[in-house]
N, C-alpha and C positions, 0 to 999 in steps of 0.2 A: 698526645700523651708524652710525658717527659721519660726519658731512659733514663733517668739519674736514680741509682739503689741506694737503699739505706745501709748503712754499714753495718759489715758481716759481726762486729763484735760485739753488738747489742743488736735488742727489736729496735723497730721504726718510732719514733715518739707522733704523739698528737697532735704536736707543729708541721711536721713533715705530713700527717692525712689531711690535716683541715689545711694544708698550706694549697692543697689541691682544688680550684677555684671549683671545676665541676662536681666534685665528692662532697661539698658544704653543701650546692646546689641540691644534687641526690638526698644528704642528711635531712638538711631543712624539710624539703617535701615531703618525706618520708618521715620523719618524724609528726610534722601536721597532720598527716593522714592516719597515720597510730592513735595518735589522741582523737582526734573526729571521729574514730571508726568505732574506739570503747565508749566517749559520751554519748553517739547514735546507741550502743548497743543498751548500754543501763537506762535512757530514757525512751527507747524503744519497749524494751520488756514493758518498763511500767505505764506509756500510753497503750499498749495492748492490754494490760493486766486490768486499766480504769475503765478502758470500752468494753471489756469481754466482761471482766470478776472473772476470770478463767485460767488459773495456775497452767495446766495444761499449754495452753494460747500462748500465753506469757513465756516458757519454757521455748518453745515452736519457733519465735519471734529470735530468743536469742538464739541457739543452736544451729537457725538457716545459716549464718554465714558458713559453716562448714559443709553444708551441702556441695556446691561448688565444684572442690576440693575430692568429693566423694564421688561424685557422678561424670565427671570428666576436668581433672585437676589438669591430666597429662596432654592432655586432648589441648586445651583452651591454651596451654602455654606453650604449646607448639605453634600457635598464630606468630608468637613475641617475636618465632624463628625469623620468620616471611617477612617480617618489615622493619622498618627504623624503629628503636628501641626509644628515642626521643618520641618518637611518632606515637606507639604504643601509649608509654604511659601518661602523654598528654592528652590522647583522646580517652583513654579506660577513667582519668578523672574530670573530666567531662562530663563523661554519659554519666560515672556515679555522682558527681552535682547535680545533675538536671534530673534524675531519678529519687534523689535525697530531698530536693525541693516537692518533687509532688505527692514524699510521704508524709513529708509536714502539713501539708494543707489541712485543716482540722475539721472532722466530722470525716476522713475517710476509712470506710471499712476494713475491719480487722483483716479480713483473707485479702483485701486489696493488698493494706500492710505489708503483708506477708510476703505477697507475688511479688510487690514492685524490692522488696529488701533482696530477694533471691537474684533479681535482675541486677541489684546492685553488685552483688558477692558475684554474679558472674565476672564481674570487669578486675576482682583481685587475681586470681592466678597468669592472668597476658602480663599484667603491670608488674606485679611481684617479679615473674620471671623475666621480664625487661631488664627491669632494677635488680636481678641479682647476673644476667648476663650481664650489664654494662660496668659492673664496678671493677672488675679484672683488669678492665681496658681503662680503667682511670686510675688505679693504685696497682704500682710496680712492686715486685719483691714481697717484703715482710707488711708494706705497708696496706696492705689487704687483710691481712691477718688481723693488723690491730685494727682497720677500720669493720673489720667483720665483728670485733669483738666490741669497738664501740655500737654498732647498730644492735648487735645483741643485747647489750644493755640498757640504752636505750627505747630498746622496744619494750622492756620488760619494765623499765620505770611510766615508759605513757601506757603502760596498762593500770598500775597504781592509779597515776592522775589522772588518767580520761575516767574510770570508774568513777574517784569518790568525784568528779569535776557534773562528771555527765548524771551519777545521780543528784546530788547539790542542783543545780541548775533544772533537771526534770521534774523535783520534787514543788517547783514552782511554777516550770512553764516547760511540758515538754516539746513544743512546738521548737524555742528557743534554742533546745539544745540539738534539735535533726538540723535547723537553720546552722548554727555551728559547722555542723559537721560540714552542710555541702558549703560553706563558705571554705572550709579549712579544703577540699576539694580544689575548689575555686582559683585558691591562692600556689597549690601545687601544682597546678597544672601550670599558672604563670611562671613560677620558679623554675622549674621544667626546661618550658619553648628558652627560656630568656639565659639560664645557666647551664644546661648538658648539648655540647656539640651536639650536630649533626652527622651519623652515622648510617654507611649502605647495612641494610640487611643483612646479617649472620650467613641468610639462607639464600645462595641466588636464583634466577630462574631456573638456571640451569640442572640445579640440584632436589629441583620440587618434585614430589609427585604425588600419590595421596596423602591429605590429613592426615590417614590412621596411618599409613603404612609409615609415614616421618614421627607419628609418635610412639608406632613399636620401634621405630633405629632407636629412638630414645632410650626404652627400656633394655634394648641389645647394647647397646652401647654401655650404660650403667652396669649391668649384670653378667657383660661376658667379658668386663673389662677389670684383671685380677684385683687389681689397685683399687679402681672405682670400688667393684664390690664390696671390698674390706671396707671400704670406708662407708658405703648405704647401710654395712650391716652393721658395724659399729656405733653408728648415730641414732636406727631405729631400735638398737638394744638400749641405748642410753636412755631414750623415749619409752621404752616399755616399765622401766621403774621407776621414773624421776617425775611421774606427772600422777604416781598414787598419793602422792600423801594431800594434793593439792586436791585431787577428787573426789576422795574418802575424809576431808574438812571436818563437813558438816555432821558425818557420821561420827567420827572421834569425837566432836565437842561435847556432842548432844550427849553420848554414850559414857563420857570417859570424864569430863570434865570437871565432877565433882560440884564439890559447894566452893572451892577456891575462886571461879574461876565464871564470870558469866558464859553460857553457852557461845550465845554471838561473839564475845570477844574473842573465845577461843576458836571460835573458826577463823573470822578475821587475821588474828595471830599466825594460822596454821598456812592457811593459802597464800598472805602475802610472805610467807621464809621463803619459799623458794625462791623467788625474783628477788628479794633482795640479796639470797646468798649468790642468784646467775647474775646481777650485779657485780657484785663484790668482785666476783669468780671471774669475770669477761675482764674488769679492769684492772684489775692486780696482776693476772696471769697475763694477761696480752701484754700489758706494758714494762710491768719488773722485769720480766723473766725472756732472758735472751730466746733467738727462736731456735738453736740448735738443744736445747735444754729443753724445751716446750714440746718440743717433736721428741723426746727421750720420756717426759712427763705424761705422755698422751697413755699410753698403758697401763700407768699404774692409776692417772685417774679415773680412767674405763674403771676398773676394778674398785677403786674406793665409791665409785657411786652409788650402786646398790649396798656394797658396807656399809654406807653412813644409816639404813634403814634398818639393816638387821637386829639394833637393838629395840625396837618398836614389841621385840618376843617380848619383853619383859614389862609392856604395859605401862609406858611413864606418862605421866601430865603431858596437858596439850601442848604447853610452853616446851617442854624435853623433845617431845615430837617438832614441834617448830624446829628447835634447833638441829634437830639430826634434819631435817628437810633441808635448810639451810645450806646444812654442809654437803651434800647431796647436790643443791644445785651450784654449790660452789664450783666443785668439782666437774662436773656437767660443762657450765661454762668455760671451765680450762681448756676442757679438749675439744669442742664444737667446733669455735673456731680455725683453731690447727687444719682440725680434717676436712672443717666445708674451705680452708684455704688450699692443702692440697686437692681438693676437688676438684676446685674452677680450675686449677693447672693442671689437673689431667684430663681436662676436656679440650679438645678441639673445640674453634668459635662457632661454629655451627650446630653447637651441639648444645651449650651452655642451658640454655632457656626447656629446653625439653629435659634435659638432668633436673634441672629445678622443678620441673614438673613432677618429675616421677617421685623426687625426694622429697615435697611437700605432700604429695598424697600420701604415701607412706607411712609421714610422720604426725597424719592426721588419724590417718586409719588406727594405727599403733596405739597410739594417744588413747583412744577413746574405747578400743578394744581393751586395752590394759586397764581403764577405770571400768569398762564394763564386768568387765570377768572378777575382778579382784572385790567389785561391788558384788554378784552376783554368789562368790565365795562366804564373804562376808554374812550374806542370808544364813547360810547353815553352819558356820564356824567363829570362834571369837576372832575381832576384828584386829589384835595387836597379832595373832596367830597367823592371820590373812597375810597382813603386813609385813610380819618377820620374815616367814617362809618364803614370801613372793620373792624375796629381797633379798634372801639366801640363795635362791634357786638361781637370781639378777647375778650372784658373783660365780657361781659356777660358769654362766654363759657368759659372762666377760671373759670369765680368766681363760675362756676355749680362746675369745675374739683376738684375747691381746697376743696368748701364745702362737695364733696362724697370720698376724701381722706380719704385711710384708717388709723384708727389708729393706733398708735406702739403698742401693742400689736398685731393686726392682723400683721403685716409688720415682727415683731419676729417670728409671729409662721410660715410663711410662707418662713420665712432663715432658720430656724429650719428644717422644715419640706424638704427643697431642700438638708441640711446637710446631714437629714439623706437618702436621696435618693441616694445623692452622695455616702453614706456609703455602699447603698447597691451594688452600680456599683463597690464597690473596695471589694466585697467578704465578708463585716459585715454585721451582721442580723440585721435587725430593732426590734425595741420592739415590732412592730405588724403585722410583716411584717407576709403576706398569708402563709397556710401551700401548697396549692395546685402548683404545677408547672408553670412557666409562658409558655404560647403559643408560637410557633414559628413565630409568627407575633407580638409579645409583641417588639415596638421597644425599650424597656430601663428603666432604674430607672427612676422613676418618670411623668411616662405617665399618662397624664388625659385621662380617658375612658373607658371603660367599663374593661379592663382589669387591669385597676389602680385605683379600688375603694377610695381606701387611698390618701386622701387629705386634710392637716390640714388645710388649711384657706377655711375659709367658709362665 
């Protein structure tokens, strides 16, 4: 990895990320498999929907990939710890090729379907958290930041085109488009072997000891760690308002849409603002806007995110809804960035892939609870009322989040302090590191807990 930083007077630009051979490597793959993963999902539902006639089925088929994520998200991306991060996600797109082939085979049973699609969504959480340890260790400085912000946008654009791509293509042959997908597997896996070094393990023998017990350091280490925490609870607050309007779509159009406006379109309209304003939002703020301003920006867009919803009280066209959604995820994508980039730098390397564990489940859970509830509101209340309040309620709990935001001094000492932990997992002493031996249940540098007294933020 090159020591060469981007300079402190601007952000890093997007010569300087894509100049980085292994980071194009990682984009590519990662972007192939975004797209593979939405045209499996829309031509999935609909060979489940033709074999069954079963709405229900159909619903089942797409929703499993979050299972995952739900029943051991944190678990599964504590493996990523234990072994070469190349290794990982060459083999996790593997087995999802070779499992993506045998759902294409035509004439196989719906709960077949089903089993072998969950067996697939097992291999996303090790991969994902591979691919979100290793990018720290290929982009220096600011230049994480913006590649964080490019992937974020990115992924929100091959959700667009793997949808209309993957229904387009199933509406003809859904056989064609599972084949897609595990080819597009296929191809990431070679990109992979052939473009991301060779790396030891985050996690060494030395430092193993149970599964679980290394995935609760995970959540100890997230949640006792001042800095980290502000920033898990910052991101899953962002997540508890910013994914209603997208989920309550179909409810607005149908409900609110008038004779202006075909229903369908206005859902269509409503669910794809978001991703394009987290577009907008990743590549305007990542790139224009210096990063010592971006880190000054991060609080007040916390608090504008739920604003942009509150006008929703007053009941506008779906097209007004889209746009306040928009701006919503405009917003959203300014600060994600920033804080999943202070993140990876307040982790020690050891720790990486299980923080990603804990902060994807999270951010699923959250997700899905907040369109539950707000759905379930909705039943007994009118739906811009649902919406408004939710999203009033959204700015009072930012403006708590933004006002106990730590300071940059605390936010240094606490990158500082994961530095040097990282230092000590590569064999360098710390200035105060223990004279006494560490236990064999000690899972690692930088453990919060009785075995890791030393902890600079406080």
């Amino acid at each position: 990895m090159s020591d060469e930083r981007p300079s402190p007077e601007g952000p890093a630009t997007f010569r300087e990320v894509f100049g980085q051979r292994e980071y194009r490597a990682v984009f590519a793959a990662s972007t192939l498999t975004w797209v593979g993963d939405y045209v499996a999902k829309a031509a999935v539902t609909l060979l489940v929907y033709r074999e069954t006639e079963s709405v229900a089925l159909s619903a089942a088929a797409f929703a499993v990939s979050y299972l995952p994520w739900l029943v051991g998200g944190p678990l599964l991306a504590t493996i990523a710890e234990r072994h070469r991060y190349r290794q990982v996600m060459v083999v996790c797109d593997l087995i999802r090729m070779a499992l993506m082939l045998l759902v294409a085979i035509p004439g196989t049973p719906a709960p077949v379907i089903l089993a072998l699609l969950f067996a697939t969504t097992l291999a996303n959480p090790p991969s994902q958290a591979a691919r979100s340890a290793l990018l720290p260790l290929i982009l220096p400085g600011d230049r994480l930041v913006v590649g964080l912000s490019v992937n974020a946008s990115v992924g929100q654009a091959a959700q667009v085109v793997g949808y209309l791509l993957g229904a387009a293509v199933a509406t003809v042959n859904p056989t064609a488009a599972l084949l897609m997908n595990a080819g597009a597997f296929g191809l990431s896996a070679v990109i992979v072997r052939l473009g991301v070094q060779d790396r030891p393990p985050a996690m060494t023998g030395a430092h193993r000891s149970h599964l679980l017990r290394e995935t609760a350091a995970g959540f100890q280490m997230v949640f006792r760690t001042p800095v980290l925490r502000a920033i898990a609870v910052l991101v899953f607050s962002a997540m508890l308002f910013s994914i209603v309007p997208e989920g309550l779509a179909a409810a607005w159009a149908n409900e609110h849409a008038g004779e202006s406006m075909n229903p369908g379109l206005a859902q269509a309209v409503i669910m794809a603002a978001t991703p394009v304003g987290f577009i907008l939002g990743g590549l305007i703020i990542g790139r224009a806007i210096a990063p010592a301003r971006r880190l000054r920006l991060l609080r007040p867009l916390a608090v504008a995110a739920p604003l942009a919803l509150v006008p929703a009280l007053l009941d506008p066209p779906p097209v007004v809804v889209a746009l306040l959604a928009a701006v919503c995820g405009f917003a959203v994508a300014g600060l994600l960035p920033m804080a999943n980039g202070l993140f990876v730098q307040a982790l020690p390397d050891g720790f990486r892939a299980r923080a990603f564990g804990v902060m994807a489940t999270g951010v699923q859970v959250i997700q899905g609870a907040a369109v539950l509830v707000t759905g379930l509101l909705a039943e007994r209340f009118p739906l811009p009322v649902v919406v408004g309040v939710w999203s009033a309620a959204g700015v009072v709990l930012m403006s708590v989040v933004a006002l106990r935001w730590p300071d940059q001094q605390t936010v240094t000492a606490s990158i500082e302090a994961a530095r040097a932990a990282s230092g000590r997992a590569d064999g360098a002493p710390a200035p105060d590191a223990p004279s006494e031996s560490a236990s064999p249940d000690d899972p690692g540098p930088g453990h919060v807990g009785p075995g890791r007294p030393r902890q600079a933020v406080t």
